[in-house]
Chimera marker file (.cmm) of the C-alpha trace (Angstrom):
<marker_set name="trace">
<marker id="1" x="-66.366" y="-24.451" z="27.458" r="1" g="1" b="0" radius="0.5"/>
<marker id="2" x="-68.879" y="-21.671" z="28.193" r="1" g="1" b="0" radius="0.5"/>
<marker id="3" x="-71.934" y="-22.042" z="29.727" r="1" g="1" b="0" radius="0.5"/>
<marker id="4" x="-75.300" y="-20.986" z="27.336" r="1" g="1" b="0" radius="0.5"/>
<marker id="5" x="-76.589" y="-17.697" z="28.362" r="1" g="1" b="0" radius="0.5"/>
<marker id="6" x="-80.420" y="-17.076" z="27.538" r="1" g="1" b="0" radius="0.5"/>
<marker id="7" x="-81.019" y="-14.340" z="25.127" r="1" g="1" b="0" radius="0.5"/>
<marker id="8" x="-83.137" y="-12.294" z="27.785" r="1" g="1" b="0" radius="0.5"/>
<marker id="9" x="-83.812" y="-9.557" z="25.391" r="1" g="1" b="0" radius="0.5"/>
<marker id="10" x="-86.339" y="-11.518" z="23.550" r="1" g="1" b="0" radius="0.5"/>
<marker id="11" x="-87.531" y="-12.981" z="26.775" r="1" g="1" b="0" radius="0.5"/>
<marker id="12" x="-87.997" y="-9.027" z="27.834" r="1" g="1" b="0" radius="0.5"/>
<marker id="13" x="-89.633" y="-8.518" z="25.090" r="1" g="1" b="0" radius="0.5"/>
<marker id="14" x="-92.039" y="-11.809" z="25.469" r="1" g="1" b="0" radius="0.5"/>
<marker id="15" x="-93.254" y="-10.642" z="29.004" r="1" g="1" b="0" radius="0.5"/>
<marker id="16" x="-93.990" y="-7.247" z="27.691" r="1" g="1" b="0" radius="0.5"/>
<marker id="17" x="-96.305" y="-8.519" z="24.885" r="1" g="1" b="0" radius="0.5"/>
<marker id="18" x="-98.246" y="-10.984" z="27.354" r="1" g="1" b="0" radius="0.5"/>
<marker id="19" x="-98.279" y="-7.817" z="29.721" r="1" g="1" b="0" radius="0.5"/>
<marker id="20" x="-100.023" y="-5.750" z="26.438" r="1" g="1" b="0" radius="0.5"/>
<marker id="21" x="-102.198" y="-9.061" z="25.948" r="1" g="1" b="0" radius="0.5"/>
<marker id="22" x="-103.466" y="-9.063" z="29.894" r="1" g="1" b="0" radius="0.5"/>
<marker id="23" x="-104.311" y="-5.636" z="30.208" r="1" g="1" b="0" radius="0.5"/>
<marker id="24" x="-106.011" y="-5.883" z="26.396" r="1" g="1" b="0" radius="0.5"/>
<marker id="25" x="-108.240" y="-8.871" z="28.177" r="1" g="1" b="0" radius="0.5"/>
<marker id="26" x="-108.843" y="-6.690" z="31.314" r="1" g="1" b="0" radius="0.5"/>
<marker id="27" x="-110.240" y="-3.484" z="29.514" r="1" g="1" b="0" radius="0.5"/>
<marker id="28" x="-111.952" y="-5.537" z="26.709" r="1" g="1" b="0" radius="0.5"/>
<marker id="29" x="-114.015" y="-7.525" z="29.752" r="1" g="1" b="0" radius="0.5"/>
<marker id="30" x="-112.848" y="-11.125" z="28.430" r="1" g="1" b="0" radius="0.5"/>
<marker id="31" x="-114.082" y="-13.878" z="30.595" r="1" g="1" b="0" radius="0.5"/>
<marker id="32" x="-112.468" y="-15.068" z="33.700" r="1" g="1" b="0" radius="0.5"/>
<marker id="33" x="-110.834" y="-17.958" z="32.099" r="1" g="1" b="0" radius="0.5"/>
<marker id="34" x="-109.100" y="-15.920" z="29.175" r="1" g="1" b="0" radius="0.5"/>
<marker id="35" x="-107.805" y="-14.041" z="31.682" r="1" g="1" b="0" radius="0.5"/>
<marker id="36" x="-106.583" y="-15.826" z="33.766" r="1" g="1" b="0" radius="0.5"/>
<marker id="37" x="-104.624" y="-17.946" z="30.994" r="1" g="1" b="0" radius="0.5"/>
<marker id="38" x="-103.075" y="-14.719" z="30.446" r="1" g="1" b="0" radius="0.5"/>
<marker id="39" x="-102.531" y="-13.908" z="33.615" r="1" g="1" b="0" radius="0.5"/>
<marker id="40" x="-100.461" y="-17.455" z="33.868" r="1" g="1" b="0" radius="0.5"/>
<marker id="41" x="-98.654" y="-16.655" z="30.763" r="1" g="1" b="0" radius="0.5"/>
<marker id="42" x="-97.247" y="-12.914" z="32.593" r="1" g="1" b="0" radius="0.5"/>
<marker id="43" x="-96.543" y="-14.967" z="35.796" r="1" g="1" b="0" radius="0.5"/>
<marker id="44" x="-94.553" y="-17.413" z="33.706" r="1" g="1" b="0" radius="0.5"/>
<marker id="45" x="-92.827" y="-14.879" z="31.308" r="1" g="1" b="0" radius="0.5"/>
<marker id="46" x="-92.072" y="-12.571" z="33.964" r="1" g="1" b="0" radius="0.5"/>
<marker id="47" x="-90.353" y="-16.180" z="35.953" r="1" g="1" b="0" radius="0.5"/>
<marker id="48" x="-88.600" y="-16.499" z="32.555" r="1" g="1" b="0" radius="0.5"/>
<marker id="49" x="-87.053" y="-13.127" z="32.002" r="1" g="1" b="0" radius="0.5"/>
<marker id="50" x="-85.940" y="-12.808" z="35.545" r="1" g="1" b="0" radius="0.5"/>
<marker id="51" x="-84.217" y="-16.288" z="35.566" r="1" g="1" b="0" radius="0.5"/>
<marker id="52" x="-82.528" y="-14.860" z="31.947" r="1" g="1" b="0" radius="0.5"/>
<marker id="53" x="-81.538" y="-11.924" z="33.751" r="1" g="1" b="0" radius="0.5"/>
<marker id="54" x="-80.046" y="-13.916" z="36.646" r="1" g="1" b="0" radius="0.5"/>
<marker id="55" x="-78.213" y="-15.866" z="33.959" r="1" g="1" b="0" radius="0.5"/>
<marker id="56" x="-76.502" y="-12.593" z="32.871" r="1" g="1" b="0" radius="0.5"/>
<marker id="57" x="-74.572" y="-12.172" z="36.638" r="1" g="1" b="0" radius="0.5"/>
<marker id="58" x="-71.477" y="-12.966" z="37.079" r="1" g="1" b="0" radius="0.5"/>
<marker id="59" x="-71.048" y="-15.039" z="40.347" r="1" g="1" b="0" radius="0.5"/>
<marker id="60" x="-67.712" y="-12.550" z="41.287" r="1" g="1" b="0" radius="0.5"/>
<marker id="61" x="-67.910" y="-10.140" z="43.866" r="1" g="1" b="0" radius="0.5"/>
<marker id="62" x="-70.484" y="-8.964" z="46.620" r="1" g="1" b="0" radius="0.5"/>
<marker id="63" x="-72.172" y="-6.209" z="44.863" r="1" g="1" b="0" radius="0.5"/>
<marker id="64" x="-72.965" y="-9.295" z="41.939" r="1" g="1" b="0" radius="0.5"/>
<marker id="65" x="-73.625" y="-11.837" z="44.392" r="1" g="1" b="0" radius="0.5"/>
<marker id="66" x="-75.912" y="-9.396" z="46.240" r="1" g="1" b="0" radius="0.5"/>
<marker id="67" x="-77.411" y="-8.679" z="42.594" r="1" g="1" b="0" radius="0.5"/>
<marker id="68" x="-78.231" y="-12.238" z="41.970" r="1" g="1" b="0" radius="0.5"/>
<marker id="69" x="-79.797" y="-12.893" z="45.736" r="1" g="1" b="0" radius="0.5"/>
<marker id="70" x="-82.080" y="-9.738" z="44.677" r="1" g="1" b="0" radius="0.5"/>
<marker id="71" x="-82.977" y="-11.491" z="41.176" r="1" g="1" b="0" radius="0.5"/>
<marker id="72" x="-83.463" y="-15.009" z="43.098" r="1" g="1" b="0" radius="0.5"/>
<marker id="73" x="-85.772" y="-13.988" z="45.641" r="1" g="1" b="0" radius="0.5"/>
<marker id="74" x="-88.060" y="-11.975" z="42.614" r="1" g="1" b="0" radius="0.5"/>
<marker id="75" x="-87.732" y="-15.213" z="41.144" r="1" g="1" b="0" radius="0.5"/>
<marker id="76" x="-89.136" y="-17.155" z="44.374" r="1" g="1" b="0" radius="0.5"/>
<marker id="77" x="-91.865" y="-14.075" z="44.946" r="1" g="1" b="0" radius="0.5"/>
<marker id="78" x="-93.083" y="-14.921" z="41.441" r="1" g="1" b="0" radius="0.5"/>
<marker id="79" x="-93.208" y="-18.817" z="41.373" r="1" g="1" b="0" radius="0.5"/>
<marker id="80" x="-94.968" y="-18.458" z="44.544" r="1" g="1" b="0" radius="0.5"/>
<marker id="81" x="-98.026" y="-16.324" z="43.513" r="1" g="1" b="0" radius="0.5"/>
<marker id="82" x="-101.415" y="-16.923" z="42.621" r="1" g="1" b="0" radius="0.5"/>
<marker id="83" x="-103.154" y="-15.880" z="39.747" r="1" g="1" b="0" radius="0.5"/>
<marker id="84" x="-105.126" y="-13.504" z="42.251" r="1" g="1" b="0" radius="0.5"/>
<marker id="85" x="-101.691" y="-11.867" z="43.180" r="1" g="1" b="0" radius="0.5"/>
<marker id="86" x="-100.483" y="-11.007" z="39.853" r="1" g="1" b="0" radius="0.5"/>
<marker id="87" x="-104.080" y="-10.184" z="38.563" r="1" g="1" b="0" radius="0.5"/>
<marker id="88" x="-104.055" y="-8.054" z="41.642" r="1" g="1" b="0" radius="0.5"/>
<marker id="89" x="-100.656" y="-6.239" z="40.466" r="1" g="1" b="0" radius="0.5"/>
<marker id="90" x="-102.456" y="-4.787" z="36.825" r="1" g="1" b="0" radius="0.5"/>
<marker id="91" x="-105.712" y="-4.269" z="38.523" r="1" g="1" b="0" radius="0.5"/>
<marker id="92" x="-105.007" y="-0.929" z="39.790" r="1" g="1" b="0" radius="0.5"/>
<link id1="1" id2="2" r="1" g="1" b="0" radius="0.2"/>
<link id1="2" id2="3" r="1" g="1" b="0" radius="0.2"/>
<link id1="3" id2="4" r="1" g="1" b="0" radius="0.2"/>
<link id1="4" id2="5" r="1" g="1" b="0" radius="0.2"/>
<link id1="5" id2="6" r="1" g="1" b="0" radius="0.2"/>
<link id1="6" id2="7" r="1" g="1" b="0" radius="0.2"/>
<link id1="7" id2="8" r="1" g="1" b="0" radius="0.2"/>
<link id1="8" id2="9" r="1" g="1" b="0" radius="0.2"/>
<link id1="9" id2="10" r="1" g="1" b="0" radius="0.2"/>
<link id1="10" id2="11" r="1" g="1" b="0" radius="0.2"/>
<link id1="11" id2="12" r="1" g="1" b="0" radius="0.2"/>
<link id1="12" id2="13" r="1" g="1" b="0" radius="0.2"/>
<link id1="13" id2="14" r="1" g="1" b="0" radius="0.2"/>
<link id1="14" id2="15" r="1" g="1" b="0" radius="0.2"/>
<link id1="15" id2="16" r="1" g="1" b="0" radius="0.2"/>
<link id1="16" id2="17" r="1" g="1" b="0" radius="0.2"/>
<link id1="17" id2="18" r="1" g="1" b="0" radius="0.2"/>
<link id1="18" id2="19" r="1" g="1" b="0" radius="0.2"/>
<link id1="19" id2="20" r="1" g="1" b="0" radius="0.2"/>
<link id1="20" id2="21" r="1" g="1" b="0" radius="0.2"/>
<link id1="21" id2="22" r="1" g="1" b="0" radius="0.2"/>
<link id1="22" id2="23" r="1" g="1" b="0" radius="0.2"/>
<link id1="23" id2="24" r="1" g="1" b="0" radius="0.2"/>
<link id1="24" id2="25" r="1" g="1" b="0" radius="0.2"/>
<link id1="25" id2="26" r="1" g="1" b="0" radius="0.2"/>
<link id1="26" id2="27" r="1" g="1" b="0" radius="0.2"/>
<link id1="27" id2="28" r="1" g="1" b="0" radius="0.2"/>
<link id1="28" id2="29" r="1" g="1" b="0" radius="0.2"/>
<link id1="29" id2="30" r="1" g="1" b="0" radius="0.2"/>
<link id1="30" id2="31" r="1" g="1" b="0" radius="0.2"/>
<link id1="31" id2="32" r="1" g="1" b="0" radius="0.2"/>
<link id1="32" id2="33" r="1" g="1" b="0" radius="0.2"/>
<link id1="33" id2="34" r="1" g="1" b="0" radius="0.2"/>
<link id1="34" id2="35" r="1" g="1" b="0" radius="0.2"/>
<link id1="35" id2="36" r="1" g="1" b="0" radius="0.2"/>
<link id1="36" id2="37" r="1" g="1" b="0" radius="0.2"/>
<link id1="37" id2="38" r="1" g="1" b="0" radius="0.2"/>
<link id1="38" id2="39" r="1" g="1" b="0" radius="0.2"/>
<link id1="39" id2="40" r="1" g="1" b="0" radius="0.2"/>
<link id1="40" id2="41" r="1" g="1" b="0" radius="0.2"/>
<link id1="41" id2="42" r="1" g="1" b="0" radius="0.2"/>
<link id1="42" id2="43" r="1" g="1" b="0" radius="0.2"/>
<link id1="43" id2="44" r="1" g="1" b="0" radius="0.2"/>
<link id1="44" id2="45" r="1" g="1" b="0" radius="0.2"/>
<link id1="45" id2="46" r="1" g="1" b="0" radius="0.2"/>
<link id1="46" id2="47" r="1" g="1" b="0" radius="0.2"/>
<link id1="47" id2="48" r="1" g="1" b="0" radius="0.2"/>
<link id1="48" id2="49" r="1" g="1" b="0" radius="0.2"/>
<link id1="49" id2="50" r="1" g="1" b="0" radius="0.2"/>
<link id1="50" id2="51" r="1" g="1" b="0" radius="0.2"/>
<link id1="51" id2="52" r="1" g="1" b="0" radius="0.2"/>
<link id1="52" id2="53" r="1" g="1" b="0" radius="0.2"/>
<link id1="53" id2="54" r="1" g="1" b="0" radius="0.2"/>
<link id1="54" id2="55" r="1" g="1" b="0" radius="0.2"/>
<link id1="55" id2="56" r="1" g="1" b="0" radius="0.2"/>
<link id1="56" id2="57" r="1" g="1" b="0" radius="0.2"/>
<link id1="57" id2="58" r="1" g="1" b="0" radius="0.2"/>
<link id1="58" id2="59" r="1" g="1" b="0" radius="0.2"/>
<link id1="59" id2="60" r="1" g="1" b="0" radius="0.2"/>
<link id1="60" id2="61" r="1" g="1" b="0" radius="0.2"/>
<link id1="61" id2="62" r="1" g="1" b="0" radius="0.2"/>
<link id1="62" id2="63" r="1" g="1" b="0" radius="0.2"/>
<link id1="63" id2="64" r="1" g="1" b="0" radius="0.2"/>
<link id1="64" id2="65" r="1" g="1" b="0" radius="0.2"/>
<link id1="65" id2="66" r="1" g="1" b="0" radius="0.2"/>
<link id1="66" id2="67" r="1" g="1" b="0" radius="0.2"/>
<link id1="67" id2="68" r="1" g="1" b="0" radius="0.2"/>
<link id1="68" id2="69" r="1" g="1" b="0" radius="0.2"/>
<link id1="69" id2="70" r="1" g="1" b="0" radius="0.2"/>
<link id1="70" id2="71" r="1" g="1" b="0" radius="0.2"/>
<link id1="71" id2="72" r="1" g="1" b="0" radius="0.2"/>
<link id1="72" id2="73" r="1" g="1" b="0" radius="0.2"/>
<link id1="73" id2="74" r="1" g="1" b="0" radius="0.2"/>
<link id1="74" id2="75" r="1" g="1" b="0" radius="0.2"/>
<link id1="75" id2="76" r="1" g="1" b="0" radius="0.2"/>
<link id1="76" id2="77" r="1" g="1" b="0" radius="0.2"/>
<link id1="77" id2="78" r="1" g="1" b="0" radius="0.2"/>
<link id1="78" id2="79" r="1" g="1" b="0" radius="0.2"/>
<link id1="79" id2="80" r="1" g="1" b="0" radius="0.2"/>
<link id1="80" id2="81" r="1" g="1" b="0" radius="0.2"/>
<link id1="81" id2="82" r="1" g="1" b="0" radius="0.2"/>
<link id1="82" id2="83" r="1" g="1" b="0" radius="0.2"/>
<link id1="83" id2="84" r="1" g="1" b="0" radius="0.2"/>
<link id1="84" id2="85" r="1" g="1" b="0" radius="0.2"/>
<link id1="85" id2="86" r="1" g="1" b="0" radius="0.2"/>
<link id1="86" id2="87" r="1" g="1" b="0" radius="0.2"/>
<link id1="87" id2="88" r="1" g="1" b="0" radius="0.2"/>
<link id1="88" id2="89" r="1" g="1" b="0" radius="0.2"/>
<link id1="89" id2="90" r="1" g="1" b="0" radius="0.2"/>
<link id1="90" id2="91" r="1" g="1" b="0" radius="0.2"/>
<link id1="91" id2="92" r="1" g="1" b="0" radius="0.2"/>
</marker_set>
């Protein structure tokens, strides 16, 4: 039986319209708390699309297993911020 495999497309597709949403919020001057809700839903798209992404690596030689160690540790960067560290990130 095969394993489900997350469509990471759409999830690719998700993080890029909450992106477009946080940096709408940042140049419209929207208050601290809208952005910072949308700054939680980039942290937890961008969590989502990378853990899709891992999904997509086959576990068979070094150069894939090296691939997915790469993909795990963005993961662990991510889950890990604060809201100050990824606001930080489309602040400049």
């Amino acid at each position: 039986m095969t394993a489900y495999v997350s469509n990471h497309q759409k999830k690719k597709e998700t993080l890029a319209r909450r992106v477009a949403d946080l940096r709408r919020s940042l140049l419209a001057g929207s208050s601290r708390e809208a952005i910072l809700k949308s700054v939680q839903l980039v942290r937890d798209s961008q969590i989502r699309a990378l853990e899709a992404q891992l999904a997509t690596v086959p576990p068979t030689d070094d150069f894939d297993r090296t691939r997915a160690d790469v993909i795990t540790r963005q993961i662990e960067e991510w889950r890990s911020m604060t809201a100050d560290d990824v606001l930080s990130r489309f602040q400049k």
